[in-house]
N, C-alpha and C positions, 0 to 999 in steps of 0.2 A: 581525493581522487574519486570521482564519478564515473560510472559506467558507461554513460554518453560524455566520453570524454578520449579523443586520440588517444592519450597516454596512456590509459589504460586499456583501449581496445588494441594497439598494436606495441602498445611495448609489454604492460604487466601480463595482459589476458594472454596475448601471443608467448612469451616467455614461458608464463605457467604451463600453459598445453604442451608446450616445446619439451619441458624439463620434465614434464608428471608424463609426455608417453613414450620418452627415453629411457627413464629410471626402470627397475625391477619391480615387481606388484608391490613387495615387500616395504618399499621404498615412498610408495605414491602417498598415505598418508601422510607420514614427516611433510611431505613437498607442499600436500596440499596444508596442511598446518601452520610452513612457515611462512611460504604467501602470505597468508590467511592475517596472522601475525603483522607483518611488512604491510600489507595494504590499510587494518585497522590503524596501525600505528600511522601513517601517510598523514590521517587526518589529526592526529596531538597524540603524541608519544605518550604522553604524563597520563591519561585516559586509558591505556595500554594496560595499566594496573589495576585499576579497577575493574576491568574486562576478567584479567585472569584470576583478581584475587574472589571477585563474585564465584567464578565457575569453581576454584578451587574451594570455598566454603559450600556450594553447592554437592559437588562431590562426596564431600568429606560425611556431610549432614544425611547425601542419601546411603552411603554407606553403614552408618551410625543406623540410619533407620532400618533399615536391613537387617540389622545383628542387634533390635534392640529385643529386651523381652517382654514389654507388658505394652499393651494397650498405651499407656501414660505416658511412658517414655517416648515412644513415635510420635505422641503428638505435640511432645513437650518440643520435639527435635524441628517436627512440621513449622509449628507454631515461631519457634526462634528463627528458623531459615524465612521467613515470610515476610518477619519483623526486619531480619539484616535489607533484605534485595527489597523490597516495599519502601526501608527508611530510605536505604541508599538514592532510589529513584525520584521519593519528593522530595530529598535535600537536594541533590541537584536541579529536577525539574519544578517544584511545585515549590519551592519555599520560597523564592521572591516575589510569586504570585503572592502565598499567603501573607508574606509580612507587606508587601506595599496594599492589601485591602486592611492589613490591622492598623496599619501606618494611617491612611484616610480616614479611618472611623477613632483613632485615639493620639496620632499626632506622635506615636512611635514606633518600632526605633528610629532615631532622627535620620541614619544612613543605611540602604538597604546595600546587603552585601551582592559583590556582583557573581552570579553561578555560571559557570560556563556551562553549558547542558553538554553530557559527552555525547559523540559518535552514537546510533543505535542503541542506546541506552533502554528505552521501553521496548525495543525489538528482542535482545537477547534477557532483558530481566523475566519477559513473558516466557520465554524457551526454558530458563532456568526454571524457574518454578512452575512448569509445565510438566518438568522431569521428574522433579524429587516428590510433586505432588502423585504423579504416576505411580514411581517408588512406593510410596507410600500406600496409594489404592493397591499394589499388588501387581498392574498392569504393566509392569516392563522392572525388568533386573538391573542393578545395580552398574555403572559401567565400574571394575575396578579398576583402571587404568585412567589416572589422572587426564592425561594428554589426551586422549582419546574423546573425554568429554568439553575438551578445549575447543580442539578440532570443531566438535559438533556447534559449539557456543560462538565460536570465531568465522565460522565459514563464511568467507569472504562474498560469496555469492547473496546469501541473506543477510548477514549480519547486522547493515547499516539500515537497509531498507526493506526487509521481509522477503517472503512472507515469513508469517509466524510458522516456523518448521518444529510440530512435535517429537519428541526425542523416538517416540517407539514409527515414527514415520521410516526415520533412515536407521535402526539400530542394528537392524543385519546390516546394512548396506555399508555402514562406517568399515566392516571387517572382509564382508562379501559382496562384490559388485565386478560388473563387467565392465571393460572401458570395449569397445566396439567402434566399429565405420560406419554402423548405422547408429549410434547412439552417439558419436559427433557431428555427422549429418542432420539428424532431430534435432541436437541442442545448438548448432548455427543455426538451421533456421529459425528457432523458433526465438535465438536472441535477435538474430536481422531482424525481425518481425515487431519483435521489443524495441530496439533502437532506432528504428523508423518511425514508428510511433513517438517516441519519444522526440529523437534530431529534429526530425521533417513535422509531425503533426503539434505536438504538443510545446514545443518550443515556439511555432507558429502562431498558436492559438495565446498561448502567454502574452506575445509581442501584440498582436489584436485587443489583449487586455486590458492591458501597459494604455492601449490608444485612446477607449471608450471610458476606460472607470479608470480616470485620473485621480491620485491624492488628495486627501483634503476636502475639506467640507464645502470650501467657495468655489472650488473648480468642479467638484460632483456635482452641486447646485446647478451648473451652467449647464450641463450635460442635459441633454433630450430625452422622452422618455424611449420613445425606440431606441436610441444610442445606450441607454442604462438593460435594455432588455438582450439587446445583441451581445453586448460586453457579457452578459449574467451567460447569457447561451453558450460566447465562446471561452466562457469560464468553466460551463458546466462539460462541455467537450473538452478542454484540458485537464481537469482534474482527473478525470476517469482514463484518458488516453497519459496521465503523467504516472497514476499509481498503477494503472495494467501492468504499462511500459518496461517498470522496475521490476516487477513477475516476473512477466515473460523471459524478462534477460536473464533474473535468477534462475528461474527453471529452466531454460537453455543450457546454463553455463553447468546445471548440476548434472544436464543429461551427456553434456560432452564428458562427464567424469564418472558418469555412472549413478549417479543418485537420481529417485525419481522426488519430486518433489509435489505436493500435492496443488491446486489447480486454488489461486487465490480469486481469480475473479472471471465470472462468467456470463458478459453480456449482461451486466446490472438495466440498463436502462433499453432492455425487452418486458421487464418485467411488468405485473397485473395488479402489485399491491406491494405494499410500504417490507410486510411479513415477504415477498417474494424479491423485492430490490435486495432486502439486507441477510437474504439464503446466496445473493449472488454478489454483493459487495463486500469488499477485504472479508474475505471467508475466512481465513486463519485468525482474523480477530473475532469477527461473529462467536466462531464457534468454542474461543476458548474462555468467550464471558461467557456463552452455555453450562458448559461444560466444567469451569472452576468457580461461577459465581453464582449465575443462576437456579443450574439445577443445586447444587449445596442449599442453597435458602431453601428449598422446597420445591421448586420447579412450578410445573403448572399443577402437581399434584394435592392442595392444597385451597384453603379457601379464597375467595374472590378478593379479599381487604387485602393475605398475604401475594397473592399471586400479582396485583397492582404493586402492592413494596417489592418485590423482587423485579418487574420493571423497570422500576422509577429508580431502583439501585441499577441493574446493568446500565440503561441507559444515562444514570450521569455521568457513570466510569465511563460509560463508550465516549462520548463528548470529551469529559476531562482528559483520556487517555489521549485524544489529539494534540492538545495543546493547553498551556496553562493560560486560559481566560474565560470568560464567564461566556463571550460569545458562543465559545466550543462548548460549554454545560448547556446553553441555555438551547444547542443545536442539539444536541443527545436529546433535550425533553423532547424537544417540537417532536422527536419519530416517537418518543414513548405516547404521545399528549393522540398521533396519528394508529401504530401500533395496536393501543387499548382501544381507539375506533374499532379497528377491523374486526378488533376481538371481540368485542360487546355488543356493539350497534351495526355496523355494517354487514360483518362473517362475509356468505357469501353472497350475496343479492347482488352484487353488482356484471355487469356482466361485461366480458372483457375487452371487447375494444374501450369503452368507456373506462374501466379497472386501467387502461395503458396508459389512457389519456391525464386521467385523475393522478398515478403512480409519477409522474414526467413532473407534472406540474409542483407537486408536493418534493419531490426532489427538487426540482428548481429553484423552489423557495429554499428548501433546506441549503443552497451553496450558498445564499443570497446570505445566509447566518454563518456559515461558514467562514466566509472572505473577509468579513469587515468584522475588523477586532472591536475598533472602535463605536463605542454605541452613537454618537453623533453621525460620523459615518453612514452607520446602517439605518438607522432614523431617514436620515436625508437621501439617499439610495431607494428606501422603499417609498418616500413619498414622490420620489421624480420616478420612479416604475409608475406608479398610478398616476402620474400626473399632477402632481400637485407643489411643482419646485418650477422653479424659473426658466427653467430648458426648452422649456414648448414642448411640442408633440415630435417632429423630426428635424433633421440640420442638414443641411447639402453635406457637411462631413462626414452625418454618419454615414450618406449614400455614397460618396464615396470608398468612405472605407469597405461598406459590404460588399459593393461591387468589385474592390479592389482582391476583396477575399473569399470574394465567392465560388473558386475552385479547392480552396481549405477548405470551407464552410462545410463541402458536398463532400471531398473524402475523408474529412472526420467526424462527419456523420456516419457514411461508410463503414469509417473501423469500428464504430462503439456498435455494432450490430451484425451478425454473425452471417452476414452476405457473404462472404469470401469463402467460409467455412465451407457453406454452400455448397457454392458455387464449385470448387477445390472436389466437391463428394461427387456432386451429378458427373465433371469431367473423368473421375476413376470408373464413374458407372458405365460412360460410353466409351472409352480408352480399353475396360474389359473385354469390348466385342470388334474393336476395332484395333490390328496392329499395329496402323501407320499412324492412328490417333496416341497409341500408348505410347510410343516413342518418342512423339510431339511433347507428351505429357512430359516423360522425362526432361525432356530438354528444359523443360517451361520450370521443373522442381528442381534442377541442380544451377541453374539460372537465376530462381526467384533471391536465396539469399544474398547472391553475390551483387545484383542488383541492388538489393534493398541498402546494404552495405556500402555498396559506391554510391547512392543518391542522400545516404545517411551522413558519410564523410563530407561529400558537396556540402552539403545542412551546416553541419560543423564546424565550415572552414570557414565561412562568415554569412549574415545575411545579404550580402548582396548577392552572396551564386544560391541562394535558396529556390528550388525548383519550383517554388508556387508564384514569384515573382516572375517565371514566362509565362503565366497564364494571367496575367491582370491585365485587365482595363484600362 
């Protein structure tokens, strides 16, 4: 079950809201817990165990850390909890990676075993050991109430797909929170907002994908180099308009129940430099290789040799952390390889319309590493970019496609840049002095979700009632 999916927006989400603002306060947690429960399980029960049995060794360990008494002992306790939720993570995610590269370099083991990778697995193992490392630093209390830290580790809102929510973010809020009419008013809008993005732009932009950067090495070959650069662009608009998308909705969904949630991405591709894309891109991952891996090695405090290895470590984790393949390592270097530019030889000389233009392009590239797992793939992709594959320069299809989607093209460019935002402040500014205008306003703000909502279901129900399909050519 997906968030941009009926089922879940009018049956599970509607249901929840229904039962959690019937119940008594006393009540809401259990409600939101069991959901919580029910909807992980949706996607494989059997994964349901490892969810709770993680969080209850997590519990357990930051308890033990709590009441231990020597130095030694807390970090013998750190050290073990690291070692459980760390193995658990590359035996499911990372071990068939490893064994099919030991396999090609020595010809075993003859059969790799098949991993199912569970549900959110690197989303709640990051939460869990976010916590107990906490614990540990001093910086937040123990939860003693098992279920409670369930709740937190299960929350259905992040659970599957982020953000990375720190424990001491919501730890009043698990006990002490408000449910309000203006705090389900914030959180529809601003999941309509998420799932529009997602229904209407990002599902769009996938299908456009799907069209230009065909499978396969003989069909990418055919491809043009304009038709390889539009595909890459309206790659690079879906990825950013697919991971906001899943924010928004979680933070939506936490603020119709009271939780504030913290702010995972903000207009990455406004930014001036590689160091400014990645303060505005999946912030809750940025900052918690900062913060657990980073600064621990030493930080930036520290000499220049170490300060390059604690890079060149965050950034392969941040790569690997995506996905188990060398393309995702070898995309973590390309920002560390961009990164130690800024830092050494660029800093600040550059100046910023330029700093916008260079930051765009070097992202561009970076999705271009991204997408294609395959290194033949990407080989063959980056030579028909440049020109140098059998496609030629452009093809009546790609112009038709662009022109087919050149009302996508323009509103999701739109979204990935804080126009609306804008625009949304200046209207409060003159709606201030004007009655008849503030009223307008209103109408235009209790409207905009319910719109975005019914254009979003349309999206849903299949692509041929897709509303960008009455604007084509």
């Amino acid at each position: 079950m997906v968030f941009s999916s009926l089922l879940f927006i009018f049956a599970f989400l509607a249901l929840n809201l229904f039962v959690y603002a019937r119940v008594s306060a006393q009540y809401r947690n259990p409600v939101l817990l069991g959901f919580s429960l029910v909807f992980y399980a949706w996607g494989g029960p059997k994964f349901l165990f490892l969810l709770v049995g993680e969080t209850f060794v997590s519990w357990l360990i930051a308890l033990l850390i709590s009441r231990a008494s020597t130095d030694k002992a807390r970090k013998v306790l750190l050290v073990t909890h690291l070692v459980i939720l760390l193995g658990l993570l590359g035996v499911f995610k990372y071990a068939g990676f490893l064994l099919g590269n030991v396999q090609a370099v020595f010809g075993v083991p003859e059969v790799i075993p098949d991993f199912v990778l569970p549900i959110g697995i690197s989303f709640y193992t990051f939460q869990l050991i976010s916590y107990v490392v906490d614990v540990y630093r001093g910086q937040v209390q123990p939860q003693p109430r098992f279920w409670k830290l369930l709740l937190y580790s299960s929350l259905f809102h992040q659970c599957i797909a982020g953000p990375i929510v720190r424990y001491e973010t919501i730890a009043d809020e698990i006990d002490n929170r408000r449910f309000t009419r203006m705090g389900m008013y914030v959180g529809i809008r601003r999941f309509s907002i998420g799932l529009a993005k997602k229904a209407i732009l990002a599902n769009s932009c996938a299908a456009a994908v799907a069209t230009l950067l065909p499978a396969g090495v003989d069909e990418l070959s055919l491809q043009s180099t304009a038709g390889l650069w539009l595909g890459m662009l309206f790659y690079m608009l879906q990825i950013y308009l697919d991971f906001s998308a899943y924010s928004d909705m979680a933070i939506g969904m936490g603020r119709m129940v009271g939780f504030h949630y913290l702010e995972n991405f903000n207009y990455p591709y406004t930014a001036r430099s590689i160091k400014d894309f990645w303060s505005r891109w999946h912030i809750s991952l940025s900052t918690f290789f900062r913060d657990y891996v980073y600064i621990p090695l030493g930080g930036s405090r520290c000499s220049t040799p170490k300060i390059v290895r604690n890079y060149a470590v965050v950034w392969s984790l941040t790569g690997f952390w995506h996905g188990a393949s060398w393309n995702f390592v070898l995309w973590g270097l390309y920002y560390f390889v961009f990164l130690m530019l800024e830092r050494f030889v660029i800093k600040d000389r550059m100046p910023k319309p330029i700093g916008h233009v260079y930051a765009l392009l070097v992202v561009f590239f970076g999705w271009v590493l991204f997408y294609y797992t395959d290194p033949a793939q990407l080989s063959c992709a980056l030579a028909g970019m440049f020109g140098f594959a059998g496609g030629g320069l452009y093809t009546m299809q790609v112009g038709t496609v662009f022109l087919s989607n050149m009302f996508l093209l323009t509103f999701s460019i739109v979204a990935c840049f804080p126009f609306g935002k804008w625009l949304r402040g200046k209207m409060f500014e003159f709606a201030a002095e004007k009655p008849a205008a503030l009223l307008a306003l209103n109408i235009i703000e209790v409207a905009t979700p319910i719109v975005l909502l019914l254009l979003s279901v349309v999206a849903l129900v299949g692509d041929s009632y897709n509303p960008f399909l009455y604007f084509r050519f």
